[in-house]
C-alpha positions as CSV (number, residue, x, y, z in Angstrom):
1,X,72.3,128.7,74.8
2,X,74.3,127.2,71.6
3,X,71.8,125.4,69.9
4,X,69.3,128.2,68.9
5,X,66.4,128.8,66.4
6,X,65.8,132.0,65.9
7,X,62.7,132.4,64.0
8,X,60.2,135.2,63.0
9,X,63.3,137.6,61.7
10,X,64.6,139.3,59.0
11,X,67.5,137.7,58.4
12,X,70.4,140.7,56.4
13,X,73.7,140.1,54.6
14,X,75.6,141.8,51.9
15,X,73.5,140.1,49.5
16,X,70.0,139.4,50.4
17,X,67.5,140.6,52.8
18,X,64.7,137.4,53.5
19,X,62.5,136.3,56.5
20,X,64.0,133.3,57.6
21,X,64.6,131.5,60.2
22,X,68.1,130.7,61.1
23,X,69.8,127.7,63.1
24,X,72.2,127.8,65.5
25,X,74.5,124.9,66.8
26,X,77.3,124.2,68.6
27,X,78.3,128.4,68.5
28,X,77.9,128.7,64.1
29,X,74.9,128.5,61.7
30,X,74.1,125.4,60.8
31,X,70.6,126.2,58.4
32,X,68.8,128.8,57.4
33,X,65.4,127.8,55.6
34,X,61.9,128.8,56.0
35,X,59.4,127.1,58.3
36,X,62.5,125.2,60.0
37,X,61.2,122.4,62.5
38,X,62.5,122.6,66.1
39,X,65.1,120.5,66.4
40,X,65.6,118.4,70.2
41,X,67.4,120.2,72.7
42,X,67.5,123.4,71.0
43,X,65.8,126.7,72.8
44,X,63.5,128.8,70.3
45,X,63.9,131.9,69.8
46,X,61.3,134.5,69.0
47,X,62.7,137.6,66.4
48,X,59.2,138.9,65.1
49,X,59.8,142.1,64.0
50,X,63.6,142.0,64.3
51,X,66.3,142.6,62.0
52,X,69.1,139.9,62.1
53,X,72.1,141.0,60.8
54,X,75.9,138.9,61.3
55,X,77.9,140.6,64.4
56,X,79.5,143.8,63.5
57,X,83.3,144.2,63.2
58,X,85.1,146.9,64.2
59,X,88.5,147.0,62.4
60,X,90.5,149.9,64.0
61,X,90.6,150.4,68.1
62,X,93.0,151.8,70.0
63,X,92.8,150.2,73.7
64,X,95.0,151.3,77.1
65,X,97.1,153.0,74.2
66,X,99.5,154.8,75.9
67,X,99.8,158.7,74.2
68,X,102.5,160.5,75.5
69,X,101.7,161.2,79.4
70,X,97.8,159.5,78.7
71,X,96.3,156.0,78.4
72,X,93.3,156.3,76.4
73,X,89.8,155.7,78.7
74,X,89.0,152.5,77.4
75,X,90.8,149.2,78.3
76,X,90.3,145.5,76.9
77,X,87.4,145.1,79.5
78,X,85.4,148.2,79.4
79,X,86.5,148.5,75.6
80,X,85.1,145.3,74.3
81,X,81.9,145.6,76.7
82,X,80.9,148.5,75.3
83,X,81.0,146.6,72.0
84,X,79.1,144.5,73.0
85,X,76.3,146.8,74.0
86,X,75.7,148.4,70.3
87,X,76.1,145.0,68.8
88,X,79.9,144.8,67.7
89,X,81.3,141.3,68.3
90,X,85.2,141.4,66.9
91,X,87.4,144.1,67.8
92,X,90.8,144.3,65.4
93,X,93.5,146.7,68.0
94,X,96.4,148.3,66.9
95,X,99.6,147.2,68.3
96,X,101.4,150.4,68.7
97,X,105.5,149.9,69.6
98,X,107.2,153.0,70.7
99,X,109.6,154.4,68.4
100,X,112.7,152.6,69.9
101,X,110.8,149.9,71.6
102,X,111.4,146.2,70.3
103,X,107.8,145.1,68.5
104,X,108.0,142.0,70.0
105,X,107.8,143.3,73.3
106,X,104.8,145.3,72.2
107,X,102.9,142.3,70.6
108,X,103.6,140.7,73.9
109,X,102.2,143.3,76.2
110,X,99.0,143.8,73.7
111,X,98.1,139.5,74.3
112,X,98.8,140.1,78.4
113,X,96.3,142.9,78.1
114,X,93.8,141.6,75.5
115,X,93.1,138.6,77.9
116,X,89.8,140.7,79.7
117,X,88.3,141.1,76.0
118,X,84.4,140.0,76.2
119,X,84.3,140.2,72.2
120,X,86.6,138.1,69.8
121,X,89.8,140.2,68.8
122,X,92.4,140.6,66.7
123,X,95.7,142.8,66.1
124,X,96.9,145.1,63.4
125,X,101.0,146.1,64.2
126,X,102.1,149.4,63.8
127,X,104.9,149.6,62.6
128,X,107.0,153.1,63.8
129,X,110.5,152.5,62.7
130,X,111.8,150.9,59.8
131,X,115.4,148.9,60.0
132,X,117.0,145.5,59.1
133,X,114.3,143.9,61.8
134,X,111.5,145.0,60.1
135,X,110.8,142.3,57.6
136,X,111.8,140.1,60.6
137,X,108.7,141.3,62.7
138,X,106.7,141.9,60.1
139,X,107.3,137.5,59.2
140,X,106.6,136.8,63.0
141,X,103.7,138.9,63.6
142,X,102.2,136.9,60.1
143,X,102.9,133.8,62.0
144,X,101.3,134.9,65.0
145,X,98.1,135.7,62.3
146,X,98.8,139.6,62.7
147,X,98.5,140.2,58.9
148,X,97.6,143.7,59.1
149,X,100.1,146.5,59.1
150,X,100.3,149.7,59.8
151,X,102.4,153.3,58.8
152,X,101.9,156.3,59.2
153,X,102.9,159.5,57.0
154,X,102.3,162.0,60.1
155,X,103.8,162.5,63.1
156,X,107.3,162.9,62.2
157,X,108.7,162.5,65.7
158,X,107.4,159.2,66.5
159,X,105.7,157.5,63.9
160,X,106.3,159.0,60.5
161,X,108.4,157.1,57.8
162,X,109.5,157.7,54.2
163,X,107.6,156.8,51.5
164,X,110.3,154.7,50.2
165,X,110.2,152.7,53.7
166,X,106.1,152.3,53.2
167,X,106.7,151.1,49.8
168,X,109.3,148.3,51.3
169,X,106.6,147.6,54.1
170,X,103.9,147.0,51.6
171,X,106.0,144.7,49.3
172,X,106.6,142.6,52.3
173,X,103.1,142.6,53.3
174,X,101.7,141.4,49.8
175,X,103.9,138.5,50.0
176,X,103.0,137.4,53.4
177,X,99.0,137.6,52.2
178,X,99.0,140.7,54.9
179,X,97.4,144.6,54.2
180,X,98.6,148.0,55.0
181,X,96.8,150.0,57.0
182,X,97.7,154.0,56.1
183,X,97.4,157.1,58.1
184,X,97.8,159.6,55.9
185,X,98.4,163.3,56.4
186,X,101.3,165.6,55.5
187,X,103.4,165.4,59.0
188,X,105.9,168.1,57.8
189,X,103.2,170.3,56.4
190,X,101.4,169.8,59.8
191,X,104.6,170.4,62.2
192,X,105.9,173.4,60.3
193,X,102.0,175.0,60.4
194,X,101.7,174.0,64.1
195,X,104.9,175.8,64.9
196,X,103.6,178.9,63.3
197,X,100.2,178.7,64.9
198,X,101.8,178.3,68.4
199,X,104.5,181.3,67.6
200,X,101.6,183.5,67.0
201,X,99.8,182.9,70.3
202,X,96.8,180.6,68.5
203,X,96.4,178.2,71.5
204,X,92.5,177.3,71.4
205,X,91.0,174.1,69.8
206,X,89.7,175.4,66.4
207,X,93.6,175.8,65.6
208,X,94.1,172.1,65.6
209,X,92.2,171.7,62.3
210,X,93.6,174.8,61.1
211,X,97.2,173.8,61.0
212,X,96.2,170.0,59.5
213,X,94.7,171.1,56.0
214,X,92.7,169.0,54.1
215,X,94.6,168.9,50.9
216,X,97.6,167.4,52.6
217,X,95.2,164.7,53.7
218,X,95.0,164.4,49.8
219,X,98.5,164.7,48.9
220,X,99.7,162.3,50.8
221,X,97.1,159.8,49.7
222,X,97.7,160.3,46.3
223,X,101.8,159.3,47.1
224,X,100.0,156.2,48.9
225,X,98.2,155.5,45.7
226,X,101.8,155.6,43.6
227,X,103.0,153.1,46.1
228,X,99.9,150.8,45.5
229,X,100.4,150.7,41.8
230,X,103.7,149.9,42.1
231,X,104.0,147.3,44.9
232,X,100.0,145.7,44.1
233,X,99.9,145.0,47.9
234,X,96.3,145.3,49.1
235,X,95.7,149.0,51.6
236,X,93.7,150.9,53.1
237,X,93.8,154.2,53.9
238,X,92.1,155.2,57.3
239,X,90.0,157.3,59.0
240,X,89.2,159.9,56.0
241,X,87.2,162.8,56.5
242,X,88.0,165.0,53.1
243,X,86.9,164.8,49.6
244,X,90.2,165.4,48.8
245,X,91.2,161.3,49.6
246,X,88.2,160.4,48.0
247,X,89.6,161.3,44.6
248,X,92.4,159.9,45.4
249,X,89.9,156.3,45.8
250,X,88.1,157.6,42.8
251,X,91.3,157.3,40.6
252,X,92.1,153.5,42.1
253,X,88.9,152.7,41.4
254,X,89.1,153.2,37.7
255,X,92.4,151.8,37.8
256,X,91.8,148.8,39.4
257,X,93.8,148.9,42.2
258,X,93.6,147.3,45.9
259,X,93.1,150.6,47.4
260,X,90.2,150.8,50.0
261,X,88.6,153.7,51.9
262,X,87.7,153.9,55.6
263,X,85.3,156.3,57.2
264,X,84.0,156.7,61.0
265,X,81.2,158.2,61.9
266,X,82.7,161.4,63.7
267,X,83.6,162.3,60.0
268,X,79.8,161.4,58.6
269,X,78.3,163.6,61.9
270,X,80.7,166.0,63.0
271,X,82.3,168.9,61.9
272,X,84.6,171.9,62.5
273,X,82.2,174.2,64.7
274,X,82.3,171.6,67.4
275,X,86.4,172.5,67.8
276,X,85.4,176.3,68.0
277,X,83.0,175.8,71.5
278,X,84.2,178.4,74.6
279,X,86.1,177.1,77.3
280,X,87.7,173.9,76.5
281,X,84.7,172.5,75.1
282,X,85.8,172.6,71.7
283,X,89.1,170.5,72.8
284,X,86.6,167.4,73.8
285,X,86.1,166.9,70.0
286,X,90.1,166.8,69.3
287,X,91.0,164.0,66.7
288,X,93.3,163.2,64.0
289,X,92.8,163.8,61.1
290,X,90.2,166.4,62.2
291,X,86.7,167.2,61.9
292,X,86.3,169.4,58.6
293,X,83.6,171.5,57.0
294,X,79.9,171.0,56.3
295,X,80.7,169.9,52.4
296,X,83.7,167.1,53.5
297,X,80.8,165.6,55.6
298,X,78.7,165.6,52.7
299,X,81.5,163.8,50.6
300,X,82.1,161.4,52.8
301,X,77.9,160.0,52.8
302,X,77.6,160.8,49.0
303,X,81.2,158.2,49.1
304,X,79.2,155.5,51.4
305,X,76.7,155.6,48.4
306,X,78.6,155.0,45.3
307,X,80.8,153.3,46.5
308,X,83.8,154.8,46.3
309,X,84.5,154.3,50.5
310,X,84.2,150.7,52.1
311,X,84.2,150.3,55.0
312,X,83.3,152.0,58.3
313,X,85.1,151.9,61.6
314,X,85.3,154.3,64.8
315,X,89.4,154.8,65.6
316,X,87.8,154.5,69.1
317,X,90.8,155.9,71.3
318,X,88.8,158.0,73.9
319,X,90.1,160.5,77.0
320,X,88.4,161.6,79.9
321,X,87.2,165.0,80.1
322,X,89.8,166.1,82.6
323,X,92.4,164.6,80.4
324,X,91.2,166.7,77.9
325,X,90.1,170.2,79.1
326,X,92.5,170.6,82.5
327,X,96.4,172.2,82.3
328,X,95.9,172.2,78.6
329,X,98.0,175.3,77.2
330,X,97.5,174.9,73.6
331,X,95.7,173.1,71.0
332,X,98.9,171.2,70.5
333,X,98.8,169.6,73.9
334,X,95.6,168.0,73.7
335,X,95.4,164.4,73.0
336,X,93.8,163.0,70.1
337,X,91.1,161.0,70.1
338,X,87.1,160.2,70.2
339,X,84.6,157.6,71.5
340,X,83.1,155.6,69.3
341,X,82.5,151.7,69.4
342,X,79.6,151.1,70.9
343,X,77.9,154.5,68.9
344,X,79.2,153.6,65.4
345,X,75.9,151.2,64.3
346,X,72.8,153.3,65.5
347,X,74.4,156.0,64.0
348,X,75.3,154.7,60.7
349,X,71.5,153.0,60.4
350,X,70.0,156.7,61.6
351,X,72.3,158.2,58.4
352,X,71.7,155.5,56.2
353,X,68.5,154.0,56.7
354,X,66.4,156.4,58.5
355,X,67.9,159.3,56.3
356,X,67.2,157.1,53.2
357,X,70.1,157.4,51.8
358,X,71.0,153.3,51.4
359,X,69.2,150.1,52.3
360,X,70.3,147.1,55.0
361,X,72.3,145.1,52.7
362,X,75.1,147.9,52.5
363,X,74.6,148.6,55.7
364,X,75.8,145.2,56.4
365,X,78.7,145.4,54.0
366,X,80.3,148.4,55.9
367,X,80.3,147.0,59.1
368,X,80.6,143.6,58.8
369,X,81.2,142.7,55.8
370,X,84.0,144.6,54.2
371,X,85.6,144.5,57.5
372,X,85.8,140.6,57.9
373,X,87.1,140.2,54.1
374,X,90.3,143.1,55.0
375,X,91.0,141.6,58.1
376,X,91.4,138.4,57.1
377,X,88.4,136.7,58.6
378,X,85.7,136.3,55.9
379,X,83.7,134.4,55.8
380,X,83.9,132.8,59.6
381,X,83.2,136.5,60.7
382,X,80.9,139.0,58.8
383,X,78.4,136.5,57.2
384,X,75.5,134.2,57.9
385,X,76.7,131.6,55.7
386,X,76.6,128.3,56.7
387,X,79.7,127.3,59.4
388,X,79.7,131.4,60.3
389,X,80.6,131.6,63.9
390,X,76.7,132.5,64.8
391,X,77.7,135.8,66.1
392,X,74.7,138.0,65.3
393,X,73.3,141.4,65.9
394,X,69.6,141.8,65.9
395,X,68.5,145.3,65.5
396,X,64.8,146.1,67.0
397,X,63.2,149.2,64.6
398,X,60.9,150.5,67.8
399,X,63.8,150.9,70.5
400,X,65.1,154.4,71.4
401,X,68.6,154.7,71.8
402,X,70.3,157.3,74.0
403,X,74.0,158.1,73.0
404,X,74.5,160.4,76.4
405,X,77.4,159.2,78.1
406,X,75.4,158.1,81.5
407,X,73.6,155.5,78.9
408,X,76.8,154.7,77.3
409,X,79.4,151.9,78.5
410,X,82.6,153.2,77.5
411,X,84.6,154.4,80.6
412,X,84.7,158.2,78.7
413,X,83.0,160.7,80.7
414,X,81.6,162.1,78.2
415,X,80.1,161.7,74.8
416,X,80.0,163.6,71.6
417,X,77.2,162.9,70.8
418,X,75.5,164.5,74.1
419,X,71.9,164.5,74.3
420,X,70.8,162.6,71.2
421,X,68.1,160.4,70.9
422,X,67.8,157.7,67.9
423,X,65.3,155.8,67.0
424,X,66.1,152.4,66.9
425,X,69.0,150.0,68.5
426,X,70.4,146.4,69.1
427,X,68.5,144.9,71.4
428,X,70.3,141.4,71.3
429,X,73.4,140.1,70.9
430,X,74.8,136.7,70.2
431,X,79.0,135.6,70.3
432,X,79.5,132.4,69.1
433,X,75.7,131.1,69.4
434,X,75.4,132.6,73.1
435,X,73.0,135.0,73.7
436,X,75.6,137.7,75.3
437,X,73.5,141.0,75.2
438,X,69.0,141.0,76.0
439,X,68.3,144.2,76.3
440,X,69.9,145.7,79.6
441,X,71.2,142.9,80.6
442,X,75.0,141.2,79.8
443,X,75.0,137.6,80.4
444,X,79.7,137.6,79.5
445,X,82.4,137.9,81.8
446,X,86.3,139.8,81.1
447,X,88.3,137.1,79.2
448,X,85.2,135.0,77.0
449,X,86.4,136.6,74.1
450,X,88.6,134.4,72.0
451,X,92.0,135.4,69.2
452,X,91.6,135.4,66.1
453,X,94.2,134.6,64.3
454,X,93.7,135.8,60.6
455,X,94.2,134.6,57.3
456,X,95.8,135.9,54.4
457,X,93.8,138.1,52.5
458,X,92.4,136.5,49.2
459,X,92.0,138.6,45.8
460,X,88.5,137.1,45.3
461,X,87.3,138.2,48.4
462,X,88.8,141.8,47.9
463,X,86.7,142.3,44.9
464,X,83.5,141.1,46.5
465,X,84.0,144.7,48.9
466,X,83.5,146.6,45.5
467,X,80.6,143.9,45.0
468,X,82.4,143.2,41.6
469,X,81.1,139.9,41.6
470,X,77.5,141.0,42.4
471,X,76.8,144.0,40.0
472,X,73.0,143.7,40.5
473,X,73.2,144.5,44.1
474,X,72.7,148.4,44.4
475,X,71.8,148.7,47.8
C-alpha cells in the first residue's frame, strides 16, 4: 500500500490544523487538497473522525546499551516495534563508546545492531574522552551523517569532561553543521554527596535523588549556556526535570542563543514519592537526572506552554524488574533508566490536550517537529509537506489506551505507568506510505527500517522551533 488517499481526516502540523485529504505515492505525500479525486491504482483510505498527524520522532534512545554489568531491556527489534505501536516512526540512538574504547569501533557495532530496526533510525555519538582523535571522529562520524554529539558533565568516572573540552567539542560541531547534545548535572557535587550518603548507611531509592540536587542540574546548565555564547554552536540540553535549567533557557531565550530544552514525560508525570515506595519498589523508578518534586513537574508543563522547552523525548533505556530490585545493596547500585517510547504520545496528548493546557499544532511541534529540524531531518521527516516521506500517525479520539506493561511492547516487565487507562491512542500507522500499524495488528518485519543519514542543521530551521517565523501561531 504506497499509493494511498487518505480522506475524511484531520490533517495536523506545526502550523495548521484542516480537514483534508492527503495523497500518498510512491512512500511520500504527493497532494493534499480538499475533495481530491481517486487517482488509478491507488487504495482509499477512510480517516473519518481521525487525527492525521506526520510520524513522531523520537530523538534520544538508548538501545542494548551496555551499563556497567546490564544491557538495557530493549534491543533494535523490540525497541523500534514498540515505536511503532504508539505511533513513533524515527528513532535517533545514542552511540555510547566506552571510556577507552576506539569510537569507531562503537559506531561500527551500533550499524551491526541497528540492522533489526522496524522504524527509520539514526545516531547521535557520545563522545566520553576527549584527545588528539576527537576532532578526527567527530569529521568521520559527520561523514557518516552522525551530526549530533554528545557530553556529558556527570559521571566523572566514565563519561564526564571539562568544560573547556565541551567548549572544543562544540566549536567543532558548529563547523561541521552538527549539534551538541548535553547531559548536564554536577558529577563532582553528585559523587562527593553519594559517598556521604553511602558512609552513613542511606542505601534505599529515595537517596538517589537526594544526593543529585536540583540546583546542580542548574549550575551546570548555566556553564553550558557560557559555552554557547561563546562557541554559537547549536545545543541542547537533555532530559530536564527542574525549574532550575529552565532559567537557564529563559536567559538564552532573551539572548538569542541556539540553546534548546528537552523534556520526557517521566519529568511531566512523575515525581519524587514514587523513589520512596517499600521494598524495592521505589528502585523501579531509578533515572538520571531524577524524578523531583510536585512544583519541578509543574515547571516543566508551564515550560511546554510558553515556550521556553522544545522538544519532548523519552531517554528510553529500560531494565527488567529483576535487574532492578534483586542483589541491589544500595541506591547507588541500581541502574538508571525508564521505559518510555511507545508511552511518550498518549501521554503528552492526555497532558496537553485532554488537560487543556495546549492545542494539536504544538503538540505536533514537540514530537515531530522540533525533533526532525535538531536532528537534521526536517523537512523529509516531521512534516506533511509535499515530498515528506508519508510517515504518518493517525490518532483516533474514542480508543482507550492501556499503559500496563502486559499491553505494552517494550521487552520491560514492567511499566511505570501501571494500571493507567487514557483516553485516546494511535490506532494507525504509516512508514514510508505503508500502512505498518491497524489497530492490533503489525503488518513490518526486523530490518524494514531504513538509515538516515542527516543533514547539517540550518539556522532557518532552528528558529522555526521557537516559531520565530510564525508569531501568530500560539497553539
Amino acid at each position: 500500500m504506497n499509493n494511498v488517499l487518505i480522506k475524511g481526516g484531520l490533517l495536523v502540523d506545526h502550523q495548521s490544523v484542516s480537514p483534508q485529504d492527503l495523497l500518498i505515492q510512491e512512500g511520500r505525500i504527493a497532494h493534499k487538497g480538499y475533495d481530491i479525486d481517486l487517482p488509478l491504482g491507488t487504495a482509499l483510505f477512510n480517516a473519518s473522525g481521525l487525527v492525521i498527524m506526520p510520524g513522531f520522532i523520537d530523538i534520544h534512545t538508548h538501545f542494548s546499551l551496555q551499563v556497567g554489568k546490564y544491557t538495557s531491556s530493549d534491543n533494535f527489534a523490540s525497541g523500534t516495534l514498540s515505536a511503532l505501536a504508539g505511533g513513533t516512526t524515527t528513532i535517533i540512538d545514542y552511540i555510547t563508546p566506552g571510556r577507552e574504547e576506539d569510537p569507531r569501533e562503537a559506531i561500527k557495532r551500533w550499524f551491526h545492531n541497528s540492522r533489526t530496526a522496524h522504524t527509520d533510525y539514526g545516531f547521535h555519538l557520545s563522545i566520553p574522552s576527549f584527545n588528539a582523535d576527537t576532532f578526527n571522529v567527530m569529521t568521520e562520524a559527520a561523514g557518516l551523517g552522525i551530526s549530533g554529539f554528545k557530553v556529558f558533565q556527570a559521571y566523572p568516572d566514565r563519561l564526564m569532561l571539562s568544560d573547556e573540552e565541551i567548549g572544543l567539542i562544540m566549536q567543532h560541531a558548529r563547523k561541521l553543521g552538527g549539534v551538541v547534545f548535553v547531559h548536564s548535572e554536577s558529577g563532582e557535587l553528585i559523587s562527593s554527596l553519594q559517598k556521604e550518603a553511602l558512609a552513613e548507611g542511606h542505601n534505599h531509592a529515595a537517596w538517589h535523588e537526594k544526593t543529585r540536587p536540583a540546583y546542580g542540574e542548574g549550575e551546570s546548565a548555566a556553564r553550558i549556556l557560557e559555552l554557547v555564547e561563546k562557541t554559537r554552536c547549536p545545543t541542547v540540553i537533555v532530559h530536564i526535570g527542574t525549574k532550575d535549567v529552565i532559567e537557564v533557557l529563559k536567559q538564552a531565550k532573551k539572548k538569542k542563543l541556539p540553546l534548546f530544552g528537552e523534556t520526557c514525560p517521566q519529568y511531566l508525570w512523575l515525581h519524587k514519592k514514587f523513589l520512596e515506595r517499600k521494598q524495592n519498589e521505589g528502585n523501579l523508578y531509578v533515572c538520571s537526572p531524577p524524578l523531583r518534586e510536585l512544583e519541578h513537574l509543574k515547571a516543566m508543563w508551564d515550560s511546554l506552554v510558553n515556550g521556553d522547552l522544545h522538544l519532548v523525548s523519552t531517554d528510553h533505556c529500560p531494565f527488567t524488574r529483576e535487574e532492578k530490585t534483586k542483589d541491589i545493596k544500595n541506591f547507588a547500585e541500581i541502574p538508571n533508566g525508564l521505559p518510555g517510547v511507545e508511552t511518550r504520545p498518549i501521554l503528552l496528548h492526555n497532558g496537553a490536550i485532554a488537560g487543556g493546557r495546549f492545542g494539536w499544532k504544538k503538540l505536533t511541534r514537540l514530537l515531530s517537529t522540533a525533533p526532525a529540524i535538531l536532528s537534521g531531518l526536517y523537512p523529509q521527516k516531521g512534516s506533511l509537506q509535499i515530498g515528506a516521506d508519508a510517515d504518518l500517525a493517525i490518532f483516533n479520539p474514542d480508543m482507550v489506551t492501556s499503559l500496563s506493561a502486559k499491553d505494552l511492547h517494550s521487552n520491560c516487565d514492567y511499566s511505570p505507568y501501571e494500571g493507567m487507562l487514557l483516553k485516546g491512542g494511535i490506532e494507525f500507522v504509516f512508514s514510508r506510505g505503508r500502512l505498518v500499524r491497524h489497530g492490533d495488528q503489525f503488518e513490518t518485519n526486523p530490518g524494514q527500517g531504513n538509515y538516515l543519514a542527516r543533514k547539517e542543521i540550518k539556522a532557518g530551521d532552528l528558529n522555526l522551533i521557537r516559531m520565530e517565523d510564525y508569531p501568530w501561531v500560539f497553539s
